[in-house]
N, C-alpha and C positions, 0 to 999 in steps of 0.2 A: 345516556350512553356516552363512554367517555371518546374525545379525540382521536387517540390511538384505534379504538376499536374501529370508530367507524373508518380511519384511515385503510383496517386492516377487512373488515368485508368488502545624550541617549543612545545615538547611533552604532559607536563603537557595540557597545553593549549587547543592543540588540541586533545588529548585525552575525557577534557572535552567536546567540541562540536564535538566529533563522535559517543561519548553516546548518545550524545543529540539528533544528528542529525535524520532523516528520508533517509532513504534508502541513474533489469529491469528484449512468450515463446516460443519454437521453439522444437526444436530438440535440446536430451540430449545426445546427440553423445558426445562421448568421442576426436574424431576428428575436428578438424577447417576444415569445412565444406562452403566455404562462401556463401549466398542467395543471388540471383541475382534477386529474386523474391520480387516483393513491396506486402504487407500485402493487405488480400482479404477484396476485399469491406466490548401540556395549559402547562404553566412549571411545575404541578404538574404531568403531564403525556406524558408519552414519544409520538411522533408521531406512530400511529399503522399500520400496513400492512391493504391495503386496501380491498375492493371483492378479494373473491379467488377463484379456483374453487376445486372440489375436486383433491385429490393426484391420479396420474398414478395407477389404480388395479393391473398392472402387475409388481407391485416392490413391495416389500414386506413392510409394515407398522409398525414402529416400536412403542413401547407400549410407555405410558409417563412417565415421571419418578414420582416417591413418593418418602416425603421427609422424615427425621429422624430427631432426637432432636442429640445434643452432648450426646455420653454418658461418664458422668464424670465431668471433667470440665477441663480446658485446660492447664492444670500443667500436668494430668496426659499422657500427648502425648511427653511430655519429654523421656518418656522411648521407644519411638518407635524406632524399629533398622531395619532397611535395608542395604542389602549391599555394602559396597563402600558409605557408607552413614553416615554423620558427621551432627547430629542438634546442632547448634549452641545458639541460643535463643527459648524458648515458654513464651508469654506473652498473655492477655485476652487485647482486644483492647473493651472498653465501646461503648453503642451505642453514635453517634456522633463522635468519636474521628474521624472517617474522615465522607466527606459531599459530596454529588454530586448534583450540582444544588441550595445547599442550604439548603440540605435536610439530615437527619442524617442515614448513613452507622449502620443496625443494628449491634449488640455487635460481635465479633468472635475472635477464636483462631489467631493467630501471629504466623507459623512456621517458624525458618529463617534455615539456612544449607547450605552446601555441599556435591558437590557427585564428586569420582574419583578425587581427590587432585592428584599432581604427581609434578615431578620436572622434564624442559623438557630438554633433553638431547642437543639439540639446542640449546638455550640462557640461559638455566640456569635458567628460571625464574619459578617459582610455578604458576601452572596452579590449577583452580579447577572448576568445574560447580555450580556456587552461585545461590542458589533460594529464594523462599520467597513463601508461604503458608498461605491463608488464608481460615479459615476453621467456617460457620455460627455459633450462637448457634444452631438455626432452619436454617436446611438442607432443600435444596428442591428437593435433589435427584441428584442433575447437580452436573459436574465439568468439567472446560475450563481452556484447556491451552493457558495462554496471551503471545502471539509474541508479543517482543518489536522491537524498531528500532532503525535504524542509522545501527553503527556497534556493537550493542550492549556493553558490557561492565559496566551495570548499573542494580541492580536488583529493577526495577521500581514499588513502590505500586501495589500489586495484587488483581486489581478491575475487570479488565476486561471490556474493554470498547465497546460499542455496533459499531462504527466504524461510527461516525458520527463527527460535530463539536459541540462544546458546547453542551455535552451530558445533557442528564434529568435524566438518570438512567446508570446504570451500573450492570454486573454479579454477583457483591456481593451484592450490593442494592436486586437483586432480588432472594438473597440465594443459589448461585453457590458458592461451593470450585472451587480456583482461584489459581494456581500458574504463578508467572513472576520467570525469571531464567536472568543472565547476560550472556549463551550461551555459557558460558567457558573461561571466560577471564575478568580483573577487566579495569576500566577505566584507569587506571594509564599504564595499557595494551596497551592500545589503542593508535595506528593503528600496534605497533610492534610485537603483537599476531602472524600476518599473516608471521612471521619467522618461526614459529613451525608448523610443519604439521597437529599436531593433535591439537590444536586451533585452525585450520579453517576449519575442520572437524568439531571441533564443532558448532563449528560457524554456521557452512552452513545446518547440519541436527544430529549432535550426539546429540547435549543438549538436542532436543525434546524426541530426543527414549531413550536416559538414565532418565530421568527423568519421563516420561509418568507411567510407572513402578510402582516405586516409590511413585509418587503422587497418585497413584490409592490405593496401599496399606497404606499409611495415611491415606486416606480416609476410609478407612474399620476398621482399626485403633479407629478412630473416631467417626465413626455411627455403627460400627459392620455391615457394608455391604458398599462393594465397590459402585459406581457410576452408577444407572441406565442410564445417558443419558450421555456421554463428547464430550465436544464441544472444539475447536482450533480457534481459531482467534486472528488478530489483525490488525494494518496498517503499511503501505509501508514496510520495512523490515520486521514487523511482518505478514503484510499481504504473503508475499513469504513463511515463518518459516509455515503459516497455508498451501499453496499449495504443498510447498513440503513437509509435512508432511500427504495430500492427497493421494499422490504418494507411500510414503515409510511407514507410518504405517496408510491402511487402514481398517483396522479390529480392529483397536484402536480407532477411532473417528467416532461418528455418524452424525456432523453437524461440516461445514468444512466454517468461516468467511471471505474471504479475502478482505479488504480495501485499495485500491489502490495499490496493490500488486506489488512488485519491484522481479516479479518472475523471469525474466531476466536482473538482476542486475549486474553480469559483463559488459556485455554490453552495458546496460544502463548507466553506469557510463562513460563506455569510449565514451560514445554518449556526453555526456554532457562535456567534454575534444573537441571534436568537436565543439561541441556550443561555448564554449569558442573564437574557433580560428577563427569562424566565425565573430564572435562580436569585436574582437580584431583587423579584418579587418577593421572596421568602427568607432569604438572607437577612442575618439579625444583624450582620457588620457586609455591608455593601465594599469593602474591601476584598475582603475576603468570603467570596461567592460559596466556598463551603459549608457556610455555616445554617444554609438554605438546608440541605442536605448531607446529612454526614456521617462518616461513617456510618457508627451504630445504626440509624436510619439505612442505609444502605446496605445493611448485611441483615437487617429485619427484613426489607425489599425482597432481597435476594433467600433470604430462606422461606418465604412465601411463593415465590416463584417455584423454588424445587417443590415444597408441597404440592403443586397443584402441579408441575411437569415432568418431576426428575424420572418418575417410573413410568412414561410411558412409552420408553424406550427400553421398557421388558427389566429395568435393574433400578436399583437407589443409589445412585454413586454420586450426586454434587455437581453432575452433567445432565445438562438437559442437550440431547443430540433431535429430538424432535422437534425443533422450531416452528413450522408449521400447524402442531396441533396443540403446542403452548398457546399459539396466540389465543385460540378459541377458550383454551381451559383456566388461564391468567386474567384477569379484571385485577386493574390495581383497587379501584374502588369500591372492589368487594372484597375483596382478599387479604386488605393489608387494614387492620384496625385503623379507626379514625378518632384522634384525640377528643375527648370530651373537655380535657384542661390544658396543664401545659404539657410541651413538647420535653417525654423523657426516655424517647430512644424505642419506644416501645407499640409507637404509633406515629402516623401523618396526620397532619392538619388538612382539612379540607382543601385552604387554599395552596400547602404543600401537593399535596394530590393533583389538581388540577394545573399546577407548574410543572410538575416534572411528566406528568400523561400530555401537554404543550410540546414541552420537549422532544419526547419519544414519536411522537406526531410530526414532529417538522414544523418548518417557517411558511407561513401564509402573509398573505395581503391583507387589506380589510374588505375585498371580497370576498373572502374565506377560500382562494386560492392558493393548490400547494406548490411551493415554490422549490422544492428538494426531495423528501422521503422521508416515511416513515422508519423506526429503528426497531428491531423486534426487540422486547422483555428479556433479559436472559442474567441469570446469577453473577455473569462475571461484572459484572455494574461495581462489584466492591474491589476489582483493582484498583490499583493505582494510576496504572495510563491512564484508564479512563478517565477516575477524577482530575488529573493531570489538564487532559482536553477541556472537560466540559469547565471547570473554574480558575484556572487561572491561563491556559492558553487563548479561551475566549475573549479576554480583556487585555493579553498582556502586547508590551512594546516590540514583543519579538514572533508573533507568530499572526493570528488572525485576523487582527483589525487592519494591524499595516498591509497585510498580504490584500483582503479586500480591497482597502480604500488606495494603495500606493500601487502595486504591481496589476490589478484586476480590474479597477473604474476608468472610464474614461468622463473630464478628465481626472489624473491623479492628484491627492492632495498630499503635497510634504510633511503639513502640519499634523498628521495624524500620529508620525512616529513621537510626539510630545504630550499626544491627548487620546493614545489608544482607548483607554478605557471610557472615557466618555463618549469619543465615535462608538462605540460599542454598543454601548445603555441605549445610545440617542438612534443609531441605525431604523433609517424607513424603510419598510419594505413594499411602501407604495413609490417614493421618489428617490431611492439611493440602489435597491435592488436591482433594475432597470439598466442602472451602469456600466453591470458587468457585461452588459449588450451594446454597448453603446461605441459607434464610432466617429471619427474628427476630422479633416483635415490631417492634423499630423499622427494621428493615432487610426490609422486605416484598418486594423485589423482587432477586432475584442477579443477579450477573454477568453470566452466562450467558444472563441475559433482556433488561437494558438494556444487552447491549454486542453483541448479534449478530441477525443479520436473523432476525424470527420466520418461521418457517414459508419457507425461503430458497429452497426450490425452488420454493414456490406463487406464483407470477409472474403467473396470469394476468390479474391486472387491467392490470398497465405493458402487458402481452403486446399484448393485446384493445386498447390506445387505441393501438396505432402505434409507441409507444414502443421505445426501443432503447439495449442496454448495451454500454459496449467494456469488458474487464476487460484488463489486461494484466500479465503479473509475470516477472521474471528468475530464472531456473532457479537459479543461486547465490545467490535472496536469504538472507541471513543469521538472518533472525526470523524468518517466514511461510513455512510451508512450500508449496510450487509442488502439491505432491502432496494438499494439504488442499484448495487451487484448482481442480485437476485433479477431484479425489472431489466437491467441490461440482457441477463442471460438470455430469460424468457424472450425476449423480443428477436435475438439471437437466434435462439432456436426454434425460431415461428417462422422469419425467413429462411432457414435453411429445413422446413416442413418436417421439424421435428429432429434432423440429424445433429443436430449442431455436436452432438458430443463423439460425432466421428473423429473429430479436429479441434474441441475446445474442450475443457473441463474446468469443472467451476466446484472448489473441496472448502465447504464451510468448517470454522472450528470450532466448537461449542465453549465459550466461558473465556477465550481468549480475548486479546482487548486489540489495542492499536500495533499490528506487526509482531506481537510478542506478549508474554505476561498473560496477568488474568490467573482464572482460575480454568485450569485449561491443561490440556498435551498440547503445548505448541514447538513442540523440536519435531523436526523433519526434513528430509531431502528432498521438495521439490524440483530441484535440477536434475538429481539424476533420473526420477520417475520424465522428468524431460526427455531427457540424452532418450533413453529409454525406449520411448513410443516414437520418437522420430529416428531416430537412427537404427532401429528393430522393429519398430512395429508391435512392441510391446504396450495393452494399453492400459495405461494406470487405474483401474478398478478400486483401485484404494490403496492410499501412502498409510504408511503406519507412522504415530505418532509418538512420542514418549514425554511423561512427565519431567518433569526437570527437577528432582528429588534430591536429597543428600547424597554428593558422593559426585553426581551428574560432570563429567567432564566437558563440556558443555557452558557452566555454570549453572549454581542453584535457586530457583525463582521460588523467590521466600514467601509468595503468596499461596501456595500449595495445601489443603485443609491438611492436618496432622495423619487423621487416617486414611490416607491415600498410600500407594505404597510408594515408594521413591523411586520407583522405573514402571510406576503404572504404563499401561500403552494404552491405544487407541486405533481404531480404523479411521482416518478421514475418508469418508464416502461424497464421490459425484453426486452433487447437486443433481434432484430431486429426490435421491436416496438418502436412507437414517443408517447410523450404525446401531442396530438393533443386538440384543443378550440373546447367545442361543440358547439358554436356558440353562444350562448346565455348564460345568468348569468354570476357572478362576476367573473371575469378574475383573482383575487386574489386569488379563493380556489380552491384546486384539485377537486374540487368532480364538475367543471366544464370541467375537461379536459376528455381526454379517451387515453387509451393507443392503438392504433391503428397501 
């Protein structure tokens, strides 16, 4: 029986792509703890949330927001002072000067700044919390703070994105003040931040509570009245920056976004250190980790996969929307031939088989302790994110080794960012894993504390004021495992005796990979099914998805199989529901499936 199953019963450089980059809940113990336990079972408008029914009467409904005009015009926010607080730039941005979809970004204010400059007594370097502010002429009452990702260090245009691919719209398109922040550290930073204690304090939850503040008093500033509705979101890194900020300031947020959330990112990182070494096993050029695995191999995978799950979600469409009952119907080690000779696309090698079912399985110890989660099976395995993660982010100078060994261990080691790929190969997961627990003298607080929601199930304060999460992730994401998401929820909704989906929802995407891509409907407006259920009491029963096909304003995701139709849709359905075929009409649009 294989792994999975039984799971399932330099610096310039790389600094540049750590900004870039994209990003893994459990228990916030302070302690290394190890789990022996496997996780429990039209481009002029945005796709909209679909039937809903009404909001839970026994939580409290909060009012919607009303919007304001600037008052003044946006020179005059120059003179705004908060404390520990340095505005660097205010400029008027005309309508158009930025676009989403095609479509011109109404006019707004430009704040740019700093907050809590310092010089750190550790390396010397100047630390500061950089933001960026953008503020409508016509207010609509909202304001969202945008989690970015990677390892931050970039203060990314402050649009606020609805947590989709090739969005239609965005937060400022629909009149939110929008702050993005770099989280406490500049790219040039990056990955050596994680030498200074309190740069990864930042990093992991100070930037949001220093700044939340702040940005709310600009905003008052601005309209002569603070923010009736604010909202948090963003994806993979940013999507965690929204979860734990869930956690630690809930009485600050009313609508809580997270998009493939890497809310277990220590971890996760050192999970994908494990993939590496997996793939390394079977790699013909240990260079290049692909060659373990590749394509052809991977769309053989994956068309095995659909044989054995695509229909039993009532259709044959290249979506397997039942993940739970693939797991039982999927055996890689049955299903997918096994080479008798050499490797020609058209079969796995044994010892291929049992690297990549490794994989899918998670990082153990050599007590055969799991140290992460398992990842379910699923077709979209032949994007490109994906392989993106699993063979060359795993090894490379800019993403997961230095993120483990620099910004996540205690202590940190410099040298990693000159020899990621061998910390990578060599990573123990009896004496290095342990690190990311670990605390010092001058390193008082680990990983594992300021980088994941404490106490992740205990919600009841967001719960209790009305508040409301949409979590969303694609079943192929390539870093974060679906299955850690899954075990979060569950645990989730055990403590709140089964309700959790009064006030949380959790919308899997079948075939999509890391935040986007894949083989997949991954365009949708999670934000406004937000606004939505919190500010009406509308509740999102299901966002409708749309393929991202020729023509898609949006942009067109080239990974799409030929016969699909180019505005195919989708229901994403709440977690523990399928989007099932009603039997009849067009297999292309949601409004034929049902979330069951």
């Amino acid at each position: 029986m294989s792994l999975a199953t039984l799971g399932r019963l330099t610096l310039p450089l790389a600094a540049a792509a750590l900004a870039a980059a994209c990003g893994g809940g459990g228990s916030s113990s302070l302690a290394f703890v190890p789990s022996t336990a496997a996780p429990a079972p039209a481009p002029a408008t945005p796709p909209a949330a679909g039937p809903a029914t009404p909001s839970d009467p026994a939580l409290p409904q909060l009012t919607a927001a009303v919007g304001a005009a600037l008052q003044g015009d946006c020179t005059s926010l120059s003179s705004f002072s908060f404390a520990n607080t340095t505005i660097t730039s205010v400029t008027t941005a005309a309508a158009g000067t930025l676009k989403v979809a095609g479509k011109d970004i109404p006019a707004h204010c430009v704040v740019t700044g700093k907050m809590f400059e310092r010089v750190s007594p550790v390396d010397g370097q100047t630390y500061s919390v950089g933001f960026q502010m953008r503020l409508p002429l016509a207010w609509n009452g909202r304001y969202l703070y945008q989690g970015n990702g990677g390892t931050d260090g970039v203060v990314s245009n402050a649009t606020g994105a609805v947590g989709s691919g090739g969005p239609l719209t965005n937060a400022l398109y629909n009149g939110f003040a929008v702050i993005s922040s770099d989280a406490g550290h500049s790219s040039a930073q990056n990955p050596l931040f994680g030498l200074d204690p309190e740069a990864r304090i930042d990093y992991g939850y100070g930037a949001v509570r220093k700044l939340t503040p702040m940005a709310k008093a600009l905003i008052k500033a601005a309209y002569g009245k603070g923010p009736d509705r604010s909202y948090v979101g963003g994806s993979s890194n940013g999507g965690r920056h929204a979860m734990v900020t869930a956690s630690r300031l809930p009485a600050e947020y009313d609508g809580v976004l997270a998009n493939s959330p890497g809310f277990s990112l220590p971890k996760a990182a050192a999970a994908q250190l494990y993939s590496a070494q997996q793939f390394r096993k079977v790699a013909t050029d240990e260079t290049d980790l692909s060659t373990g695995f590749t394509l052809t191999e991977r769309k053989l995978v994956a068309q095995k996969i659909n044989d054995r799950c695509d229909a039993l979600d009532g259709v044959k469409d290249g979506l397997v929307q039942d993940v739970e009952a693939c797991r039982a119907a999927f055996n890689l080690f049955r299903d997918v031939p096994t080479c008798v000779g050499a490797r020609d696309g058209t079969c796995l090698t044994g010892a291929q088989k049992s690297a990549i079912d490794a994989m899918y399985y998670g990082p153990v110890n050599s007590r055969g302790e799991q140290l992460y989660a398992t990842q379910p099976y699923d077709p979209g395995l032949v994007g490109s994110s994906w392989a993106s993660w699993k063979f060359t982010s795993s090894v490379g100078a800019a993403r997961d080794p230095v993120a483990v060994g620099i910004i996540f261990q205690v202590p940190p080691d410099a040298s990693i960012v000159n020899n990621s790929r061998a910390f990578a190969f060599n990573y123990n997961f009896d004496l290095d894993f342990p690190k990311l627990f670990a605390t010092s003298t001058l390193y008082t607080e680990n990983a594992w504390s300021f980088m994941t929601p404490p106490n992740p199930t205990k919600l009841d304060t967001l719960r209790d004021r009305g508040a409301k999460m949409i979590v969303v992730q694609g079943v192929s994401d390539g870093v974060f495992s679906i299955d850690d998401t899954k075990r979060w929820y569950d645990e989730l909704n055990a403590e709140n005796k089964g309700k959790a989906a009064r006030f949380v929802r959790f919308f899997r995407v079948p075939g999509m990979n890391h935040s986007s891509g894949g083989v997949s409907t991954d365009q949708y407006d999670a934000l406004d099914a937000l606004v939505k259920w919190v500010e009406q009491g509308v509740v999102p029963d299901r966002i409708v998805a749309t393929a991202r096909g020729t023509g898609n304003a949006g942009g067109v995701n080239s990974e799409l199989p030929s016969d699909w139709a180019a505005d195919r849709t989708r229901p994403l359905c709440p977690y523990p529901l399928v989007a099932r075929y009603n039997g009849s009409g067009d297999s292309e649009k949601a409004e034929n499936f049902s979330c069951k």
